[in-house]
Every structure is written in structure tokens, then in C-alpha cells.
C-alpha positions as a Markdown table, in Angstrom:
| # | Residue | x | y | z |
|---|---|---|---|---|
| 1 | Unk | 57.3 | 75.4 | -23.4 |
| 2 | Unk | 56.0 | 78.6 | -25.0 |
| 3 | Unk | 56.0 | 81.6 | -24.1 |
| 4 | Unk | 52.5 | 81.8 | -23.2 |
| 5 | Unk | 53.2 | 78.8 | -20.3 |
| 6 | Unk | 56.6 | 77.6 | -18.7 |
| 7 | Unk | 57.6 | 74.4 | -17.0 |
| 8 | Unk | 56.3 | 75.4 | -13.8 |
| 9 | Unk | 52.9 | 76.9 | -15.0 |
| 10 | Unk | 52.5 | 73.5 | -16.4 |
| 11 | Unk | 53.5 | 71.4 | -13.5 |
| 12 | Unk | 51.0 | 73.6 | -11.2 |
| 13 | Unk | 48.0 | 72.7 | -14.3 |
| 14 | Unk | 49.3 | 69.1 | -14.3 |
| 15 | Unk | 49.0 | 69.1 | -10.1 |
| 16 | Unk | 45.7 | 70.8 | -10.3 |
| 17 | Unk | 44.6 | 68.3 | -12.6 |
| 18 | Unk | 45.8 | 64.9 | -10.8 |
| 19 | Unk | 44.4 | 66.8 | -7.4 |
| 20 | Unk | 48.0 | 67.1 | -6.2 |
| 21 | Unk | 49.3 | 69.8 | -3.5 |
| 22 | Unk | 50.3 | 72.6 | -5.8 |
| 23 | Unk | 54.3 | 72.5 | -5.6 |
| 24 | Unk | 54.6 | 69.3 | -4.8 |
| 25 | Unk | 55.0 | 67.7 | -8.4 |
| 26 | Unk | 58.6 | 67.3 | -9.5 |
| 27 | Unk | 60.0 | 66.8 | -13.1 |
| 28 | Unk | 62.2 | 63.8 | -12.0 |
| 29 | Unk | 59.4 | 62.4 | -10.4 |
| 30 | Unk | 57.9 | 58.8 | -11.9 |
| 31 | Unk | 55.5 | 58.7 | -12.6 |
| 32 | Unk | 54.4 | 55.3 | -11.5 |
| 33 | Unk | 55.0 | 56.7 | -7.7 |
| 34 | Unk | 52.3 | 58.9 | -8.3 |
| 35 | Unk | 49.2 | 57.6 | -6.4 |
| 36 | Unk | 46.7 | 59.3 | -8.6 |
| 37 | Unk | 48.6 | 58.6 | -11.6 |
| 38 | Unk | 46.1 | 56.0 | -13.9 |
| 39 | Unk | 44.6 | 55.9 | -16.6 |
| 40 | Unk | 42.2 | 58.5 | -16.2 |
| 41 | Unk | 44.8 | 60.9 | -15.5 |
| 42 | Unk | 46.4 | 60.3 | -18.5 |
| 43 | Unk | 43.1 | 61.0 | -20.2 |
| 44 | Unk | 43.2 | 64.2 | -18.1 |
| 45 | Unk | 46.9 | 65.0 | -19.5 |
| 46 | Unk | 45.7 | 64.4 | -23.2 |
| 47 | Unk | 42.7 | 67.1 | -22.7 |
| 48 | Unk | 45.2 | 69.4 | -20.9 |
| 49 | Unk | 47.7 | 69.6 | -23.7 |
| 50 | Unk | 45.0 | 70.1 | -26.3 |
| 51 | Unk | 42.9 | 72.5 | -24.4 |
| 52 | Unk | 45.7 | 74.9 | -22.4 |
| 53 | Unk | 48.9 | 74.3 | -25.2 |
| 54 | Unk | 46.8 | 73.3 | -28.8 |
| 55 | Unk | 48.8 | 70.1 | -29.1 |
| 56 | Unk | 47.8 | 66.6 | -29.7 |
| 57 | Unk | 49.2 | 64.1 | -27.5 |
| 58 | Unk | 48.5 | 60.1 | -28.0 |
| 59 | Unk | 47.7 | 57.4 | -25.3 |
| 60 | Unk | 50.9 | 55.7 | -26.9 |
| 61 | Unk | 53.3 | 57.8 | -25.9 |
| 62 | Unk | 52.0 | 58.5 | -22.9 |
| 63 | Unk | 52.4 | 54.9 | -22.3 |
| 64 | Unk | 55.9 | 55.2 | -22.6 |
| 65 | Unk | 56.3 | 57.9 | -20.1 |
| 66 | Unk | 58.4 | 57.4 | -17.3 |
| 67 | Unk | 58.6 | 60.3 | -15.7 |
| 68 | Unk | 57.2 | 63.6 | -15.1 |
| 69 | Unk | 59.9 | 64.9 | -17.5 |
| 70 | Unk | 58.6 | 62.0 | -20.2 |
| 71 | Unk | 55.3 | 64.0 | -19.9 |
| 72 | Unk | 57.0 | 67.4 | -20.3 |
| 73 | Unk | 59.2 | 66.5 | -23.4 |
| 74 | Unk | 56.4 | 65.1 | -25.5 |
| 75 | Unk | 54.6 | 68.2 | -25.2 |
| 76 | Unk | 57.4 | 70.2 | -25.9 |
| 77 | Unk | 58.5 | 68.2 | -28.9 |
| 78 | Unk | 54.4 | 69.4 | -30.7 |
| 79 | Unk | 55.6 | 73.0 | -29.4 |
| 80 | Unk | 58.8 | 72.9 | -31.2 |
| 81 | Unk | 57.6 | 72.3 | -34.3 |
């Protein structure tokens, strides 16, 4: 992440935005044990990396996610480059 938002600043925006207890979301977590995670949420992820980090994320690879990590590293990978 930059230096402008770390992993846990992001997990607490990501738990604010899927109406989670804030603390409760972990990275190992899948994402498929997520009761609010759907397809709106990912929506809601999409709109949170564009609007909080300035990186475009598509539904494809969001797709693919596993995990809350998954989520994590395909945002880092539009910070790193």
C-alpha cells in the first residue's frame, strides 16, 4: 500500500464498506465466508480502489479473488507500478 493508506487503513475502509464490525476483517479470510460478500460488494470494492487509492480494478479479477489477501494484492500490484 502507499504511504498515504496501509493494510489496516484499508481493511477498516473495506469493513466500513461491506457494513462489517470494524476489526473484524482478516486478510486470510475468504472471501466466500463473507456473508455480505456479492456482487454488489465487489462493485463497492471497485469504487473504493478508484475513489480512496486512484487505481482501476476490473470485475475479472475480482472474480478470481479468493481471499481477503486476493483483494489486497490486486490493488497493490496498480500501486507498484
Amino acid at each position: 500500500m502507499t504511504t498515504l493508506m496501509n493494510k489496516e487503513e484499508f481493511l477498516r475502509l473495506l469493513e466500513a464498506q461491506l457494513e462489517l464490525p470494524q476489526g473484524s476483517l482478516k486478510e486470510n479470510q475468504t472471501l466466500a465466508d463473507l456473508n455480505s460478500w456479492d456482487s454488489m460488494a465487489s462493485v463497492l470494492f471497485i469504487a473504493l480502489a478508484d475513489e480512496k487509492l486512484g487505481v482501476t480494478v476490473s470485475g475479472n479479477e475480482i472474480a478470481k479473488a479468493k481471499t481477503v489477501k486476493d483483494l489486497l494484492s490486486i490493488v497493490e500490484s496498480r500501486l507498484a507500478v
